[in-house]
Structure formats: structure tokens, C-alpha cells
C-alpha positions in Angstrom: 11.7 22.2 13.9 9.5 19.3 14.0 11.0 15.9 13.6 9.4 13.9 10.7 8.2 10.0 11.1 9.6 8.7 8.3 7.2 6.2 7.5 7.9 5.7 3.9 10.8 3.8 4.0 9.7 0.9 6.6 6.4 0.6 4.7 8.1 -0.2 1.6 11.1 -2.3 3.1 8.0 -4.4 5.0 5.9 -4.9 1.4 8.9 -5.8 -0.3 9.7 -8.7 2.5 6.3 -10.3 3.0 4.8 -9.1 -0.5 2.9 -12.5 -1.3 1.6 -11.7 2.8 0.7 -8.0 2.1 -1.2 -9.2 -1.2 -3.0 -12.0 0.3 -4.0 -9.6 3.9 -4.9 -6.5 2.0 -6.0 -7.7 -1.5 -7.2 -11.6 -0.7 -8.9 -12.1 -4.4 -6.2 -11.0 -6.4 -4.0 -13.0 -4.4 -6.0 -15.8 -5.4 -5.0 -15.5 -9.1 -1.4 -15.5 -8.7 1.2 -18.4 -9.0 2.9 -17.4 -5.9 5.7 -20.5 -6.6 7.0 -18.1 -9.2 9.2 -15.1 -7.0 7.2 -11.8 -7.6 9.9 -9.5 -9.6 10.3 -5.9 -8.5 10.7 -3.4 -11.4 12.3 -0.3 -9.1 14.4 1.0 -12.5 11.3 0.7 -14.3 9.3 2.6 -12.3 12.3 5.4 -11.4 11.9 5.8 -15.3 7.9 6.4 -15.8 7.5 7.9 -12.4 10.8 10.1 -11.7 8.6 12.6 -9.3 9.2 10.2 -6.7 12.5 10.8 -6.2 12.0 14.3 -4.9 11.4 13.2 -0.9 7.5 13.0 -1.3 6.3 10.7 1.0 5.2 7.7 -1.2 6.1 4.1 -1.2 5.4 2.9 -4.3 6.1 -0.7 -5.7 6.3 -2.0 -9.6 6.0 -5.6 -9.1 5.7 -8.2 -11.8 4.2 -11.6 -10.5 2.4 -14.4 -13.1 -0.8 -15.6 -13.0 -1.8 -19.4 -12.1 -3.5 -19.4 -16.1 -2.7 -16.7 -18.5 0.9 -14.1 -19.1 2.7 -12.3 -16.4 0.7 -9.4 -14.7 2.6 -6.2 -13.1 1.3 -5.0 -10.2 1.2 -1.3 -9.5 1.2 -0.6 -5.6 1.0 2.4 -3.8 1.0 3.0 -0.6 -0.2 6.8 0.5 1.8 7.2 3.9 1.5 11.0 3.8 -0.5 12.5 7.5 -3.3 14.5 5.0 -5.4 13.7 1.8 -3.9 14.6 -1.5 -6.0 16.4 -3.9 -5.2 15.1 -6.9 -4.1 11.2 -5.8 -6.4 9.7 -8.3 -5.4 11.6 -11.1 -1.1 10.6 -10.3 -2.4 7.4 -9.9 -4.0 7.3 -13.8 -0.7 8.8 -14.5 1.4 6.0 -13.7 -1.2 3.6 -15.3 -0.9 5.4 -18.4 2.5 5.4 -18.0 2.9 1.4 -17.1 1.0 0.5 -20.3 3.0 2.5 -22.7 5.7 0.9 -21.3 4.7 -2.6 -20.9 1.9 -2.5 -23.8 -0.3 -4.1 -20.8 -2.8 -3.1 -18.4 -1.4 -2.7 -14.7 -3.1 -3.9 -11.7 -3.5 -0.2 -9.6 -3.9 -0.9 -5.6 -3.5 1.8 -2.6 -3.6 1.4 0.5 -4.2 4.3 2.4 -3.1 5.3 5.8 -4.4 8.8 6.6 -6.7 9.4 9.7 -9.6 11.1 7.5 -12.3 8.4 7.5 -13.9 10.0 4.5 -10.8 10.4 2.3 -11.5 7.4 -0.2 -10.3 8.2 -3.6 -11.0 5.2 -5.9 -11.5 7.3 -9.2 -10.5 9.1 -12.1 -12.4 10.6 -14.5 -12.8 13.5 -17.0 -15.1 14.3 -20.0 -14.2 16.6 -23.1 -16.2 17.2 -26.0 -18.2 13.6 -26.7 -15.0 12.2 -25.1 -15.6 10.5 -21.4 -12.8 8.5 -19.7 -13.3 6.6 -16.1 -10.3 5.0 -14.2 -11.0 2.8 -11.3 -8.6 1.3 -8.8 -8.6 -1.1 -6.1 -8.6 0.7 -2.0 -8.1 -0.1 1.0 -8.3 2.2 3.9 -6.6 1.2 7.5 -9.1 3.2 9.6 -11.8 0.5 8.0 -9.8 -2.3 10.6 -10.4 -0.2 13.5 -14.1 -1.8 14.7 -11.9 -5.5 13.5 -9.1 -5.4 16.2 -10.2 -8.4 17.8 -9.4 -10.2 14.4 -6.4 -8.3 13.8 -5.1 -9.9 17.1 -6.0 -13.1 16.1 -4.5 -12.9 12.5 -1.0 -14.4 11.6 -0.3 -12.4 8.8 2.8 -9.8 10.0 0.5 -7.3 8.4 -2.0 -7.7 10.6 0.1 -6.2 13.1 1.2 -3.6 10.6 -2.2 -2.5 10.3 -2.6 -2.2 14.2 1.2 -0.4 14.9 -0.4 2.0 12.0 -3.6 2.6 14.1 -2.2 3.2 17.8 0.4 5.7 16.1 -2.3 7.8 14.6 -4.4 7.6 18.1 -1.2 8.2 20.4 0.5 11.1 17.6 0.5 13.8 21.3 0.9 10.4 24.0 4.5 9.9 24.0 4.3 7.2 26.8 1.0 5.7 25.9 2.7 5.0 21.9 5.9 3.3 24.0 3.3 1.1 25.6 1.8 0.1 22.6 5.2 -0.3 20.6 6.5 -3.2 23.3 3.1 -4.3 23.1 3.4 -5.2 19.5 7.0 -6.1 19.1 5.7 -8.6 22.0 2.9 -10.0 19.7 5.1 -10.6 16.5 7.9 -12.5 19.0 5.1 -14.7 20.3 3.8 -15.0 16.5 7.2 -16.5 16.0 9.1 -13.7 13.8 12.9 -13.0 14.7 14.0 -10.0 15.9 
């Protein structure tokens, strides 16, 4: 049997450590709008409560994050991150779930991000919508697909932001997945880059 990459788990341990970073890489404008002197607050028992599916070993890492906005009330932040190797049929409609979900709870709007990490270039879900009787409904969220950073590697090098380096550890293990050596390479290659970028071990 196969040995699974569990990639889940560092993706979310990552995002919760440089979460102001991942905003302001991934999401620069919203990033923008938040009063970052105030310590985002993760709602993790929140979340287990409207969205209990993800305990089952699915391969999601999903974030509830309040943060407060430079002008205005708090703002909570849905993110997911979509880790799993293949498209998901019917990620747009879980992720209108959890919206629906996050406003019956909170009586407010979430912000709903993913960042996606498959390798299928024209796997871009961004939208849920249905239409019944003289009833139509549209959900839009906010996407951002690694494979997009690929022709940007010469800026990715250049960037300080750890996920900068995220993004490119993300790439060379989807283009070495059969290349056991060639991915070893590349691993020492970017641990390398983060010491001379001055993170600690």
C-alpha cells in the first residue's frame, strides 16, 4: 500500500504561524483592510461545530479566523485550503455550505478564500449557483491557484514572504511526484533558501 503525503497538517500548522504573511502573499487587498496590531483569533471549536465532516480524515485544512478591520466590526475569515491530489466535484457547493453555515452562526457574512493546490490547470471553482422556480442564488468566492506562480518563479525567489517558498516546495513536489532524488535536491534547495532568508530551523 501506497504511503500518503500528508499534506494537510503542515499546510495548516504553516497558515496558522505566518497567517497575517499568508493573507498579505495570497490575498494582498484584503490584507489591506485589516488591523493586523490586533492578533487574528482562530475559531477551531467553532468551526468543528458547523463543519463536523472534517473530522473524518478528508484532506482539508480549513481555518475560521476572526481578525478586525482598520474601520468598521470584526470580520471572520473563512479559509480553505484544498490540498487533496484531484478536483472535487462539488467544492463550490461545501464551500456555500460552510458560508451558510458561518452566518447562521455569527449573523454576519464570512470572507470565503481557497487556495488551491491541485496540478489541473483548468480546475478553478469560484462559484455556486442554483435556480428553482423564479428563485436564483449566486455564491462567489475569492481563488487562488498555485500552478498560476509557475511562469513567476523568478519572483518567487526574490520574495521574503515564507510563503513564497511554500508556493515553490508546493510546485517542485507536484513536478518531481515519480523523481525521488530530483525532489531531495529540491527539498535542501529550499530549506537552504528560507536559512539564508533568515528563518530558524
Amino acid at each position: 500500500m501506497a504511503t500518503r503525503s500528508d499534506q494537510d497538517s503542515p499546510w495548516k500548522e504553516i497558515l496558522r504561524q505566518y497567517f497575517p504573511e499568508a493573507i498579505a502573499f495570497f490575498f494582498p487587498d484584503l490584507h489591506r483592510l485589516i488591523d493586523w496590531q490586533h492578533p487574528p483569533e482562530f475559531l477551531d471549536k467553532e468551526f468543528q461545530q458547523i463543519a463536523p465532516e472534517t473530522a473524518t480524515g478528508k484532506r482539508y485544512a480549513d481555518l475560521l479566523v476572526k481578525v478586525w478591520r482598520k474601520r468598521g466590526k470584526a470580520l471572520v475569515l473563512l479559509l480553505h485550503v484544498e490540498v487533496q491530489a484531484k478536483p472535487e466535484a462539488h467544492f463550490a457547493e461545501r464551500m456555500f455550505v460552510y458560508a451558510l453555515r458561518i452566518f447562521d452562526r455569527f449573523q454576519q457574512p464570512a470572507a470565503s478564500l481557497a487556495i488551491l493546490c491541485d496540478g489541473k490547470a483548468d480546475w478553478r471553482p469560484h462559484r455556486y449557483e442554483f435556480h428553482q422556480g423564479g428563485t436564483h442564488l449566486s455564491f462567489q468566492f475569492e481563488v487562488v491557484k498555485l500552478l498560476d506562480y509557475q511562469p513567476r518563479w523568478v519572483e518567487l525567489v526574490a520574495d521574503p514572504n515564507p510563503f513564497a517558498t511554500i508556493v515553490m516546495a508546493q510546485l517542485k513536489a507536484q513536478e518531481t511526484r515519480r523523481q525521488a532524488s530530483t525532489r531531495k535536491e529540491w527539498k535542501l534547495s529550499l530549506i537552504r533558501h528560507l536559512y539564508e532568508a533568515g528563518y530558524s530551523r
